[in-house]
Structures are given as structure tokens and as C-alpha cells.
DSSP file (Angstrom, degrees, kcal/mol; ACC not computed):
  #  RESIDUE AA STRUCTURE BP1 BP2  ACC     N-H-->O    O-->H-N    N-H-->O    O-->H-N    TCO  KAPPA ALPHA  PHI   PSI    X-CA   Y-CA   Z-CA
    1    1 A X              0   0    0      0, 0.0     2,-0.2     0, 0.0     0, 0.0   0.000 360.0 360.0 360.0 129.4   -9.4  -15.6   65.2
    2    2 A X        -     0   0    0      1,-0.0     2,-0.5    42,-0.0     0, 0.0  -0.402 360.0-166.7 -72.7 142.3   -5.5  -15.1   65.2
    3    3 A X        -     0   0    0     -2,-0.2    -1,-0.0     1,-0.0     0, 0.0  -0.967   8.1-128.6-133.7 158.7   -4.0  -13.0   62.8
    4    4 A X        -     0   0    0     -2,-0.5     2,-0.4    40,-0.0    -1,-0.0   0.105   5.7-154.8-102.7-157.2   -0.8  -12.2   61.5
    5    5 A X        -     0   0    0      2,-0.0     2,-0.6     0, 0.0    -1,-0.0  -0.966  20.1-134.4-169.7 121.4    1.9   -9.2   60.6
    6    6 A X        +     0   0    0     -2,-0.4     2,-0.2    75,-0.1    -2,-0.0  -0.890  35.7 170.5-114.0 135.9    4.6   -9.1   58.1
    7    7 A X        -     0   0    0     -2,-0.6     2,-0.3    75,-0.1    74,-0.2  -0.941  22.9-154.1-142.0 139.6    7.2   -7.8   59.7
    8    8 A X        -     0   0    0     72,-2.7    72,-0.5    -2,-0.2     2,-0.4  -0.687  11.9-155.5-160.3 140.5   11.3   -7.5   58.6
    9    9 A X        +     0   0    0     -2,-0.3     2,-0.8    70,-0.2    70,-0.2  -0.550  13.1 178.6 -84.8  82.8   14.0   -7.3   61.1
   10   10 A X        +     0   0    0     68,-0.9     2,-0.3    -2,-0.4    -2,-0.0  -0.912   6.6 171.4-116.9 146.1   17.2   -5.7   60.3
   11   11 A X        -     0   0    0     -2,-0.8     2,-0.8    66,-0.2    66,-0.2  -0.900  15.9-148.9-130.1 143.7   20.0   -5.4   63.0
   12   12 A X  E     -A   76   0A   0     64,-1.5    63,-2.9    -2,-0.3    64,-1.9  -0.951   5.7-161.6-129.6 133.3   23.6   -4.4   62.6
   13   13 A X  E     -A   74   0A   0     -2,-0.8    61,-0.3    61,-0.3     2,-0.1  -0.956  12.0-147.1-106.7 105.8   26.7   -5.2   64.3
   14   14 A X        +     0   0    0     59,-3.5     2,-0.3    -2,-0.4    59,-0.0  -0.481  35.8 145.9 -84.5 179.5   29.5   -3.3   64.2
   15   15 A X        -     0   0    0     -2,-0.1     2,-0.5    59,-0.0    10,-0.1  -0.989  42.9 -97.3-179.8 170.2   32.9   -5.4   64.2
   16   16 A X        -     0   0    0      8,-0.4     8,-2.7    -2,-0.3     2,-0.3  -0.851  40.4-111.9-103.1 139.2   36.7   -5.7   63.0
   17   17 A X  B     -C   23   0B   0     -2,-0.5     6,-0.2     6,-0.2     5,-0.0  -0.588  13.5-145.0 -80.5 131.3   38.0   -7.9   60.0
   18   18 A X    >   -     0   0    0      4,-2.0     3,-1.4    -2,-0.3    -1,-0.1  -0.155  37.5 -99.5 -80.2-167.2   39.9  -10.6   60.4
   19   19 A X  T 3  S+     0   0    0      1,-0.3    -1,-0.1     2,-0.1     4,-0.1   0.884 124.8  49.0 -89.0 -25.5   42.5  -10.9   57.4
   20   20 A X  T 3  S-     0   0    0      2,-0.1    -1,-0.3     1,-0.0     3,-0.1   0.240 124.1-109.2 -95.3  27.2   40.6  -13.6   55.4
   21   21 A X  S <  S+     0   0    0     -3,-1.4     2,-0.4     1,-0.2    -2,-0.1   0.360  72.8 131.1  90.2 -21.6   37.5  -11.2   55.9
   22   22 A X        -     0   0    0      1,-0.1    -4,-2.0    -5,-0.0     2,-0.3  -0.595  64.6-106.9 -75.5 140.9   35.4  -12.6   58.0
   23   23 A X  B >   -C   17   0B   0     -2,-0.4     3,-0.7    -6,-0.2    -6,-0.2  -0.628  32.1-113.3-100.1 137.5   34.2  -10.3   60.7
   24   24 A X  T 3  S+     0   0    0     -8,-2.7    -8,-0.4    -2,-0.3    -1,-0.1  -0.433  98.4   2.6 -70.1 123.0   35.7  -10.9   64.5
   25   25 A X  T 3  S+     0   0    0     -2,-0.1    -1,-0.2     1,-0.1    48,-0.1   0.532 101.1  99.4  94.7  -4.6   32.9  -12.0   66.8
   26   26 A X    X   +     0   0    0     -3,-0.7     3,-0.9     2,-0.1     2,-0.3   0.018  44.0 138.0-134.4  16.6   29.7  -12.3   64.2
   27   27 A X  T 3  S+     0   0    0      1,-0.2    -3,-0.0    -5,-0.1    -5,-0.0  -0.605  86.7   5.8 -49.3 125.6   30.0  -16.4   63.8
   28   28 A X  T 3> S+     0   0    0     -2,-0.3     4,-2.8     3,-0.0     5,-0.3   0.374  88.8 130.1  94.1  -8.4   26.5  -17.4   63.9
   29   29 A X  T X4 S+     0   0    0     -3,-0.9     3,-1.5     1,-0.3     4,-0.3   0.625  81.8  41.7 -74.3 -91.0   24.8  -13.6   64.0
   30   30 A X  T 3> S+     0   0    0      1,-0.3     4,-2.6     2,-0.2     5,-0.4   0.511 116.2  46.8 -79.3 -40.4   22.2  -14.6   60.9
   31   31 A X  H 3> S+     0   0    0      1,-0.2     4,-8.4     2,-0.2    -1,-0.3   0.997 114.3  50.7 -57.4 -50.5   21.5  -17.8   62.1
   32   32 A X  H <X S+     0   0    0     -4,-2.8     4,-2.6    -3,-1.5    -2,-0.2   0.820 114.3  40.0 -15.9 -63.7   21.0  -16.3   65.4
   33   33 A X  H  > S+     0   0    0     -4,-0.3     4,-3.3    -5,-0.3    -1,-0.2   0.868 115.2  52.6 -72.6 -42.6   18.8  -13.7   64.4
   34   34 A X  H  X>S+     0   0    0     -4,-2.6     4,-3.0     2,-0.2     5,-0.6   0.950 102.6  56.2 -60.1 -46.6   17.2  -15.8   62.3
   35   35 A X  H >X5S+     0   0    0     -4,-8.4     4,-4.1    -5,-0.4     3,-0.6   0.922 112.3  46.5 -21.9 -74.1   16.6  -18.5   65.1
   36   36 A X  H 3X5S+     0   0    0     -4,-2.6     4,-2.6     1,-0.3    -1,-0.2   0.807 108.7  51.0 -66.6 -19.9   14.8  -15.8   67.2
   37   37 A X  H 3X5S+     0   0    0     -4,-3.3     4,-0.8     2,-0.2    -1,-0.3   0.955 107.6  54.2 -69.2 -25.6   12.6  -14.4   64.3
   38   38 A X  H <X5S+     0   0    0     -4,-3.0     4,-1.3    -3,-0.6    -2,-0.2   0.935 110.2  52.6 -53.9 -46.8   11.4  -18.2   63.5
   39   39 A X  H  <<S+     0   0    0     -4,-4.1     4,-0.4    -5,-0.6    -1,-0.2   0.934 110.4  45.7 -68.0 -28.9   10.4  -18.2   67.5
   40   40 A X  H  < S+     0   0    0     -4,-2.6    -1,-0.2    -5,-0.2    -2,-0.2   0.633 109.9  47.9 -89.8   3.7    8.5  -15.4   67.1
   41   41 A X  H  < S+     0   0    0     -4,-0.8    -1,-0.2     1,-0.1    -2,-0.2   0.475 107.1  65.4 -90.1  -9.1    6.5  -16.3   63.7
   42   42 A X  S  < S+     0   0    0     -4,-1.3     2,-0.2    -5,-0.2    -2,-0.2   0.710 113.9  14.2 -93.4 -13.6    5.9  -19.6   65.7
   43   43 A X  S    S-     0   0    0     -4,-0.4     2,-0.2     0, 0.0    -1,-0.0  -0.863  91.3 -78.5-151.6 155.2    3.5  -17.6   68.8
   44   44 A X    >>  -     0   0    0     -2,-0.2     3,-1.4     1,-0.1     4,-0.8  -0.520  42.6-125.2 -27.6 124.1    1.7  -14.5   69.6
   45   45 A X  H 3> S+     0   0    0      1,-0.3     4,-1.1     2,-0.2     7,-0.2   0.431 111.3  61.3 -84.9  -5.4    4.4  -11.8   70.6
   46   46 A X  H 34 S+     0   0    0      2,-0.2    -1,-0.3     1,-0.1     5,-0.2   0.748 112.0  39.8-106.6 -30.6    2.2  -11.3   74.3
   47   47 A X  H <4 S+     0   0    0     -3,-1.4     3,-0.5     2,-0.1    -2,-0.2   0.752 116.3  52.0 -72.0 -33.3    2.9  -15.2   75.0
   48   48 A X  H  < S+     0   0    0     -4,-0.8    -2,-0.2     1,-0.3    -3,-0.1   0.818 133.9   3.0 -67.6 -48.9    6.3  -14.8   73.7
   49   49 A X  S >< S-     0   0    0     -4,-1.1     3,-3.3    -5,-0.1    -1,-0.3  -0.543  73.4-158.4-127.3  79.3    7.2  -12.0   75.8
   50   50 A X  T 3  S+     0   0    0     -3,-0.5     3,-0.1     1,-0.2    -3,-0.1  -0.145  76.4  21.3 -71.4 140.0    4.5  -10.9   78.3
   51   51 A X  T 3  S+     0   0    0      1,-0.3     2,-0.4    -5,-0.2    -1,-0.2   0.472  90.5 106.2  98.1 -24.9    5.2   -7.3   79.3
   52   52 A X  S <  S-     0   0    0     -3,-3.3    -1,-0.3    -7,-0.2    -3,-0.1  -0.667  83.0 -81.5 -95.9 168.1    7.1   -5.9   76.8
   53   53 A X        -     0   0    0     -2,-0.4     9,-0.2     1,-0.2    -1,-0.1  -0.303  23.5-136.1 -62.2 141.9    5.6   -3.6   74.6
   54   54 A X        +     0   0    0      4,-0.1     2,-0.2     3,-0.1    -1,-0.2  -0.053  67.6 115.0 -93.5  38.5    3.6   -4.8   71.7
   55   55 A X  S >> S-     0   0    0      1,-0.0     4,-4.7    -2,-0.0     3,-0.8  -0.604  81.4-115.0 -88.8 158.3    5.3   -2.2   69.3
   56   56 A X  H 3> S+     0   0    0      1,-0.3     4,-1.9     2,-0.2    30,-0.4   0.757 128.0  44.8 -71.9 -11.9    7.4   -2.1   66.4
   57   57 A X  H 3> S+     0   0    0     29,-0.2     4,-1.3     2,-0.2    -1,-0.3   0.534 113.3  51.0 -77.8 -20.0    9.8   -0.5   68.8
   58   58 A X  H <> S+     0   0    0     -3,-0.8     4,-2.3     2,-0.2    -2,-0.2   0.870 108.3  52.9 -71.8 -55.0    9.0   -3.1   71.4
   59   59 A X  H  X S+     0   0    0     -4,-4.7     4,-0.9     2,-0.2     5,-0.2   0.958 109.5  44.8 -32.9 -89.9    9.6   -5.7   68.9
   60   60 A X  H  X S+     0   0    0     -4,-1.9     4,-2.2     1,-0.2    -2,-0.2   0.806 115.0  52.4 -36.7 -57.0   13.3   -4.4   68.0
   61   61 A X  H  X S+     0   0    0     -4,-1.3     4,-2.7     2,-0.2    -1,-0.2   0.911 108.9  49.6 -26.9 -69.7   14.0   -3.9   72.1
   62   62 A X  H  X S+     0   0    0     -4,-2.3     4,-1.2     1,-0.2    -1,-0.2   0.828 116.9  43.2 -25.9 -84.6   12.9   -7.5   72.5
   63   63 A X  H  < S+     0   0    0     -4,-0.9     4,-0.5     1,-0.2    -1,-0.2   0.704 110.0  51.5   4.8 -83.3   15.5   -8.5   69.5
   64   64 A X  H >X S+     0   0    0     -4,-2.2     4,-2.6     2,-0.2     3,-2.6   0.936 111.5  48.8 -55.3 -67.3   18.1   -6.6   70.4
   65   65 A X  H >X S+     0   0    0     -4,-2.7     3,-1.0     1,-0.3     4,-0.7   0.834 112.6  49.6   1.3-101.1   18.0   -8.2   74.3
   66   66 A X  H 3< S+     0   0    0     -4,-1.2    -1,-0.3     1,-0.3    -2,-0.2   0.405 118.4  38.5 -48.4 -22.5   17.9  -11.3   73.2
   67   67 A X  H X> S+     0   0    0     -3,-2.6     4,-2.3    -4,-0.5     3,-1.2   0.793  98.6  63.9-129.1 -28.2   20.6  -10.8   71.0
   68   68 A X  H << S+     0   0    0     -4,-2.6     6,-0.2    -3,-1.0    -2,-0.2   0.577  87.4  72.8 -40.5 -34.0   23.6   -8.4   72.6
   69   69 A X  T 3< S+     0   0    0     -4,-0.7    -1,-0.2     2,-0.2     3,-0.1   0.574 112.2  29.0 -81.5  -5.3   24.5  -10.8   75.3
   70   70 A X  T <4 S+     0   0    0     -3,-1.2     2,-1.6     1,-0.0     3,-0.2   0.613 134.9  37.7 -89.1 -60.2   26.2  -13.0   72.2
   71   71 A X    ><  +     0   0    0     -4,-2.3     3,-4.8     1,-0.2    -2,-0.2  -0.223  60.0 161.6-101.9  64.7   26.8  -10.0   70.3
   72   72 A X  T 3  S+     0   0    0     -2,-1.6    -1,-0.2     1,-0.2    -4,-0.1   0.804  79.2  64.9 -61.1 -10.0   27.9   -7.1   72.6
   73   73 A X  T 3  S+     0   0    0     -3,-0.2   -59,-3.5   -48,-0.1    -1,-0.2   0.454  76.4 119.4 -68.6  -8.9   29.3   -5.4   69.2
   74   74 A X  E <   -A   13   0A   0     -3,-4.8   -61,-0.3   -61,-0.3    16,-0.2  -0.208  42.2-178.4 -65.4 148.2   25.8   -5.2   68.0
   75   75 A X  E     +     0   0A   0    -63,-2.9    15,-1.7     1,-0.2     2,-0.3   0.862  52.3  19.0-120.1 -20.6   24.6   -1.6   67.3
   76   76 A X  E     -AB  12  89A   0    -64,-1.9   -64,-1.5    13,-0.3    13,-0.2  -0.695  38.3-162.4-169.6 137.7   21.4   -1.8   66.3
   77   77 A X  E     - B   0  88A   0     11,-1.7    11,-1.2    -2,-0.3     2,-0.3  -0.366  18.6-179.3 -73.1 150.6   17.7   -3.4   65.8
   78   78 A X  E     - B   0  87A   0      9,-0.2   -68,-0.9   -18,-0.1     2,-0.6  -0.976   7.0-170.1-150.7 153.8   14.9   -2.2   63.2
   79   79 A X  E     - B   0  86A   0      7,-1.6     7,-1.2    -2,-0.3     2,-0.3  -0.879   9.7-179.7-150.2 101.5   11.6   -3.6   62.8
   80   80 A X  E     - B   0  85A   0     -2,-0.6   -72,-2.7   -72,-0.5     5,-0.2  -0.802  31.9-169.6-118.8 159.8    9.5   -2.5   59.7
   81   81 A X        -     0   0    0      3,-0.8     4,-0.1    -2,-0.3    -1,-0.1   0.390  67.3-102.2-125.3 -19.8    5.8   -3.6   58.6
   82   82 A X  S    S+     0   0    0      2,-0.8     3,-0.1   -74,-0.1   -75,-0.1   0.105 118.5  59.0  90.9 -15.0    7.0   -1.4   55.0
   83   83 A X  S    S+     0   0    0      1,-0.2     2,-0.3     0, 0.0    -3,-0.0   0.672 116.6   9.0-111.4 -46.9    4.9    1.3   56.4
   84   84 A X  S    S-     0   0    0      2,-0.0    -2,-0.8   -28,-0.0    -3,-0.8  -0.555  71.7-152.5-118.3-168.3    6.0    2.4   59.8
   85   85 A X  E     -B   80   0A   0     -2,-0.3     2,-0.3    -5,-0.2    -5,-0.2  -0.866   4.1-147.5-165.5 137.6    9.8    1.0   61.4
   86   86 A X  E     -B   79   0A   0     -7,-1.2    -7,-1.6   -30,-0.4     2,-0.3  -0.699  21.8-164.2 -43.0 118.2   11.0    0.5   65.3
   87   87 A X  E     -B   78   0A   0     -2,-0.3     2,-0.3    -9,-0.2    -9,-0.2  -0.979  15.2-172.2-151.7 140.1   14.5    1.1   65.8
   88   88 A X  E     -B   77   0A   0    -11,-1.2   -11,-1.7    -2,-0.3     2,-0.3  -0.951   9.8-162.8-115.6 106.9   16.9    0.3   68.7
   89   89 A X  E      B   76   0A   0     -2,-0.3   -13,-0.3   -13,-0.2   -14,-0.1  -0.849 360.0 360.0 -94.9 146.1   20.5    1.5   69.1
   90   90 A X              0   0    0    -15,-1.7   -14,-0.1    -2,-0.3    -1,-0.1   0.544 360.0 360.0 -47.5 360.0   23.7    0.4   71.3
């Protein structure tokens, strides 16, 4: 029987302000991020990615991938259960 993992994701970008505040480069990063956590609440993380590690540091890796080649200003993934955390940095 599948079961599940509550899991939450935070990732950081670093970036420059434009003058009305909005940060240069970082359109879209929360939809983004959000997009790819949705795909991965939607499947088993071993169909999703086969091969990477099934860890909470395997998680953030994944993340971070998936997400740098938009946002090369990102600096880092973290991936916490509330008990343990994952972490990937630029």
C-alpha cells in the first residue's frame, strides 16, 4: 500500500532589487517551485526520478537541478520532514 511523507521545501535565491522592489531575475520562482513540488506530491519520488537518491538530501539535489537552470542566482534547497532537513547549496 502506498504511503506518504510530509515534507517542506525551502529554497533561496539570492538576487538584486530593481527600484520598485521586485527582485531581478526571480519572476515566477514560487510558482516554479511550487509547480515542481505539486509534481512530486502527484507520484512516488523513484518514478519521478529513478536513480537519484531517495533522501531528504536527494530530494533538495533533485529541486535544486530542476530549478537553477531558470534561476542560476539560486543559492540554495532544504527539505525538512520537521524532524530531520536535506540541504543543497550553490
Amino acid at each position: 500500500m502506498p504511503h506518504g511523507h510530509d515534507f517542506e521545501v525551502i529554497a533561496q535565491m539570492s538576487h538584486e532589487l530593481l527600484d520598485d522592489g521586485v527582485p531581478r531575475g526571480g519572476r515566477g520562482f514560487d510558482v516554479a517551485l511550487h509547480n515542481i513540488c505539486s509534481e512530486l506530491d502527484e507520484r512516488p519520488f523513484s518514478q519521478m526520478a529513478p536513480g537519484v537518491n531517495q533522501t531528504l538530501t536527494g530530494i533538495a539535489a533533485y529541486i535544486f537541478e530542476r530549478m537553477v537552470s531558470k534561476y542560476p542566482n539560486l543559492s540554495g534547497v532544504e527539505v525538512t520532514d520537521g524532524r530531520y532537513s536535506g540541504k543543497v547549496s550553490a
